[in-house]
ChimeraX commands (.cxc) that place a marker at each C-alpha (Angstrom):
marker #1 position 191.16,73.84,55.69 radius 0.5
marker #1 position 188.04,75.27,57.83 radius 0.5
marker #1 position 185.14,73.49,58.15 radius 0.5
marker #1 position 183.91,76.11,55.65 radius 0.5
marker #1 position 185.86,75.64,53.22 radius 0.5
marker #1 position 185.55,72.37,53.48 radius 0.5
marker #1 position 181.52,72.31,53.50 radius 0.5
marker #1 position 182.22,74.54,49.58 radius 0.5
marker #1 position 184.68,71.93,48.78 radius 0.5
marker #1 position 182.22,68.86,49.19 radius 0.5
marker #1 position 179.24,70.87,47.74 radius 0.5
marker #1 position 181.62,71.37,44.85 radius 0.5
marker #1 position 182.71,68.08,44.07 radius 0.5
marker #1 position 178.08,66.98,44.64 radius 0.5
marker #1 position 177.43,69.65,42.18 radius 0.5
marker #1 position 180.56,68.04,39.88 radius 0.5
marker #1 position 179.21,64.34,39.68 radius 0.5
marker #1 position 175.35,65.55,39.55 radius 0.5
marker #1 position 176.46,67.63,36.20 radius 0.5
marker #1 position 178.11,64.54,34.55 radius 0.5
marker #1 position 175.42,62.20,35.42 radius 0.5
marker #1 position 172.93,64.30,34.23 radius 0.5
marker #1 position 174.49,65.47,30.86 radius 0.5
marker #1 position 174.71,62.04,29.92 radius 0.5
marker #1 position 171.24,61.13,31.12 radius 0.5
marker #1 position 169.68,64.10,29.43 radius 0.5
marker #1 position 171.21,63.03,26.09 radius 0.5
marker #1 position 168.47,62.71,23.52 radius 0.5
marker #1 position 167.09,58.70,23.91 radius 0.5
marker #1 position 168.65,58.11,26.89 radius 0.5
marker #1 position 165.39,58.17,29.19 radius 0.5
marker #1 position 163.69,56.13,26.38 radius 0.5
marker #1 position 166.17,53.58,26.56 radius 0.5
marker #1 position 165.80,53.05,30.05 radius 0.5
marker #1 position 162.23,53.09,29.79 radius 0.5
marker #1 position 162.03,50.68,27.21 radius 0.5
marker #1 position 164.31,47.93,29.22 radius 0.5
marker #1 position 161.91,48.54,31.89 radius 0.5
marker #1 position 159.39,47.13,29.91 radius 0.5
marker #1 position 160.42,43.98,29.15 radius 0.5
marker #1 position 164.05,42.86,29.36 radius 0.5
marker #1 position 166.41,41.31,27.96 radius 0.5
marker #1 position 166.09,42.81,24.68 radius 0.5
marker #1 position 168.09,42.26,21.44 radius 0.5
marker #1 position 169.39,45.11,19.70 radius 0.5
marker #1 position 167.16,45.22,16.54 radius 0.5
marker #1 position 164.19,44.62,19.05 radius 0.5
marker #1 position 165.01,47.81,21.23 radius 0.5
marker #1 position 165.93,49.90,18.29 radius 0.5
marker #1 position 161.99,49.01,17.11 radius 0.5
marker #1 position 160.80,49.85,20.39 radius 0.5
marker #1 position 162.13,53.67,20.37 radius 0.5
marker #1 position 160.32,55.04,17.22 radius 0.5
marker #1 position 162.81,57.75,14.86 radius 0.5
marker #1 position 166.05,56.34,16.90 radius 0.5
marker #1 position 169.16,55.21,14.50 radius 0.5
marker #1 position 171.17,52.51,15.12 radius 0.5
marker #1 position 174.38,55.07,15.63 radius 0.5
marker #1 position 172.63,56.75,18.51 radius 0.5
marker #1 position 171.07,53.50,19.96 radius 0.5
marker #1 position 174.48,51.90,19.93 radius 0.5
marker #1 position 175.87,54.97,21.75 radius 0.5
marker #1 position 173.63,55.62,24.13 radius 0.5
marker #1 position 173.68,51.55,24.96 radius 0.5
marker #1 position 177.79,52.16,25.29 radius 0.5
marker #1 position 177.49,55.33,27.78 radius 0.5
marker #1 position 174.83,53.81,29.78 radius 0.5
marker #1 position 176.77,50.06,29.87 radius 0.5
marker #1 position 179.58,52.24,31.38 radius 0.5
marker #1 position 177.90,53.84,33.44 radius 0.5
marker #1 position 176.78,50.65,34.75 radius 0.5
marker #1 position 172.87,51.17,34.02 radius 0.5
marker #1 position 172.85,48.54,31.27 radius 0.5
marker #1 position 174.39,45.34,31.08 radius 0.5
marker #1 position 175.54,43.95,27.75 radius 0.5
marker #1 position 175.44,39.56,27.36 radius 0.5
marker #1 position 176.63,37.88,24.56 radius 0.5
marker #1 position 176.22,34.79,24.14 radius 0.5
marker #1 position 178.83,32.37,21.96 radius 0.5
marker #1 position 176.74,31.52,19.13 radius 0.5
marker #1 position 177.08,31.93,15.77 radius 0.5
marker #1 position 176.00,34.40,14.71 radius 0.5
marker #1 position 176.69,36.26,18.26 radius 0.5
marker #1 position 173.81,37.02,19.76 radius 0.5
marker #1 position 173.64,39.75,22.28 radius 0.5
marker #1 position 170.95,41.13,24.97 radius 0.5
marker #1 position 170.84,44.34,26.89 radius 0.5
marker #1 position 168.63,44.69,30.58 radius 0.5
marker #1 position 168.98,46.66,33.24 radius 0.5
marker #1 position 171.34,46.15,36.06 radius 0.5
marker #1 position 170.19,46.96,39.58 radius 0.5
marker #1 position 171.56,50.40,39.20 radius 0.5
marker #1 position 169.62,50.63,35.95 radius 0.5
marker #1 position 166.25,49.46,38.31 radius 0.5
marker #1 position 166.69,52.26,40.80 radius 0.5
marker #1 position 167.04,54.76,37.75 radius 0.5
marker #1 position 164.30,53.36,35.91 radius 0.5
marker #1 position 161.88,53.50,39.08 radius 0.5
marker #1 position 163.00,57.44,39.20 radius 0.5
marker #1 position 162.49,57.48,35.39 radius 0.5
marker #1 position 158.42,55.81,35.77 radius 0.5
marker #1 position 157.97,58.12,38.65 radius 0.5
marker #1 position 158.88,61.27,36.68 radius 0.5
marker #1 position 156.49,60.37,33.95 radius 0.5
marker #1 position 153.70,60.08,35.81 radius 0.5
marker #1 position 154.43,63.36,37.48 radius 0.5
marker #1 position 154.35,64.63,34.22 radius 0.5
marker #1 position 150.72,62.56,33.45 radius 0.5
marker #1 position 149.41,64.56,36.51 radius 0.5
marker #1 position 150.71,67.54,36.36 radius 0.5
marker #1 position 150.90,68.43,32.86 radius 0.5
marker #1 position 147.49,67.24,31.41 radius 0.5
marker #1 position 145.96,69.68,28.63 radius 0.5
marker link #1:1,2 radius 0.2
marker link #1:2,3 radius 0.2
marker link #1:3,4 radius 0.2
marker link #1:4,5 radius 0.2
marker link #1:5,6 radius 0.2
marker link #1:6,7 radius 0.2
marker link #1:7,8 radius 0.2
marker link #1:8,9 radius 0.2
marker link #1:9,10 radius 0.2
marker link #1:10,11 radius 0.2
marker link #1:11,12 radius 0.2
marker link #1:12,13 radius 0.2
marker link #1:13,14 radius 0.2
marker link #1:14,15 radius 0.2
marker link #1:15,16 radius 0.2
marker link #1:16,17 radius 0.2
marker link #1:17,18 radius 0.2
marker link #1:18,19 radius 0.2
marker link #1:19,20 radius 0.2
marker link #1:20,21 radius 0.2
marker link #1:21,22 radius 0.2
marker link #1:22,23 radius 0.2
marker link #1:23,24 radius 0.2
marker link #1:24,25 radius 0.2
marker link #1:25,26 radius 0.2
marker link #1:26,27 radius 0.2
marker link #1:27,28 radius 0.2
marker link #1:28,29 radius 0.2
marker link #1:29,30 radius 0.2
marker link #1:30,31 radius 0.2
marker link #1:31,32 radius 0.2
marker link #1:32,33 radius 0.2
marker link #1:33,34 radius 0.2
marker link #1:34,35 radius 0.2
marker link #1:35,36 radius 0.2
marker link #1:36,37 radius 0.2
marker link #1:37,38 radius 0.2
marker link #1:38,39 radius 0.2
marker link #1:39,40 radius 0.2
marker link #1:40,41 radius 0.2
marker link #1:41,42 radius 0.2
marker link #1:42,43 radius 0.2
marker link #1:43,44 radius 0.2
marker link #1:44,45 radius 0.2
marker link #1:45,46 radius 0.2
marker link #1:46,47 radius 0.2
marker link #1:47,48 radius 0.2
marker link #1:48,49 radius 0.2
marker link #1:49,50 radius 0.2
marker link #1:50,51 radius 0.2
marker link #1:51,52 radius 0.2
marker link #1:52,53 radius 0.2
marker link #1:53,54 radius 0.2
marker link #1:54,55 radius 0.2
marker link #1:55,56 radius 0.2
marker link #1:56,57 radius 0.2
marker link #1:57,58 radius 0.2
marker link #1:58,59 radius 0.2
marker link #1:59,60 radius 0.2
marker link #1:60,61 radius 0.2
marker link #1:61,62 radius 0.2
marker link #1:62,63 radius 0.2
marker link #1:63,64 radius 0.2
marker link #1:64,65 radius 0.2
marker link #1:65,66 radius 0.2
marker link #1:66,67 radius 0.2
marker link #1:67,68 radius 0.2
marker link #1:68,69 radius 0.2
marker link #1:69,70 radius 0.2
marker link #1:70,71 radius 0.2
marker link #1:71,72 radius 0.2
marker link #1:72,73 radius 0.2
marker link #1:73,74 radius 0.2
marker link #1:74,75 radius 0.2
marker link #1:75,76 radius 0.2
marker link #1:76,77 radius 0.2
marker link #1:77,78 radius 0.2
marker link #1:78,79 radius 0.2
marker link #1:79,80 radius 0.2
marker link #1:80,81 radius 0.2
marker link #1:81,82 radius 0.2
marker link #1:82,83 radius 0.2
marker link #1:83,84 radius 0.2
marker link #1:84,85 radius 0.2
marker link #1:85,86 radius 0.2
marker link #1:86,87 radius 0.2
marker link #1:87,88 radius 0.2
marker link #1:88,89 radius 0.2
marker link #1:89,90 radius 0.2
marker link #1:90,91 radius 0.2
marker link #1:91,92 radius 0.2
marker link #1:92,93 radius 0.2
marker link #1:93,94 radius 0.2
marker link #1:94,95 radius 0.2
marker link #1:95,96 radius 0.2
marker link #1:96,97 radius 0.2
marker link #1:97,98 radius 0.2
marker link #1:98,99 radius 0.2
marker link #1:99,100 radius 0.2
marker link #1:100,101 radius 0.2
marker link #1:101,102 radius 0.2
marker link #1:102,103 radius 0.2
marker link #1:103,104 radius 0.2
marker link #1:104,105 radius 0.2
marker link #1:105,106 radius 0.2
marker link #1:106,107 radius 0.2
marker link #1:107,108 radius 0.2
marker link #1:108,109 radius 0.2
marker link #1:109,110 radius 0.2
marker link #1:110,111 radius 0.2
marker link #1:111,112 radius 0.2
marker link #1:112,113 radius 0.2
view
């Protein structure tokens, strides 16, 4: 394989993993999951869902499931009865959030009426 090809091959593959990452981030409550975390963590279920006005519990759920294994979110339960379970942010989740605060206020500057 040239050097060429194998320049195309690696910018491939880049392109590859940047499209599946961000079809899953750009999934309708995805960013507003991460930014509510980043407000205050952990967070119960029923508390989150409260947080992220017009979001059903179907959506919240699967959004919480893609981003868990993704490895953004961490999921605890604890052995109580009844269970009770708490979602935060795991390091990776930090960085993204950090990206996520930093694009919004972009947009605050830059798109002001």
């Amino acid at each position: 394989m040239s050097s060429s090809d194998k320049l195309n091959h690696e910018v491939l593959e880049e392109c590859v993993l940047f499209n599946s990452v961000w079809n899953d981030l750009s999934k309708v409550w995805t960013i507003a999951i991460i930014h509510s975390l980043g407000i205050k963590e952990p967070v119960r279920f029923n508390e989150l869902k409260r947080r992220i006005n017009g979001i059903s519990s179907t959506s919240l759920a699967e959004r919480l499931k893609e981003l868990e294994q993704r490895g953004i979110v961490e999921r605890k339960v604890y052995p109580e009865t009844p269970p009770r379970v708490e979602y935060s942010l795991t390091k990776k989740g930090w960085e993204l959030y950090t990206i996520v605060h930093q694009l919004g206020e972009w947009v605050k500057r830059w798109e002001k009426k």
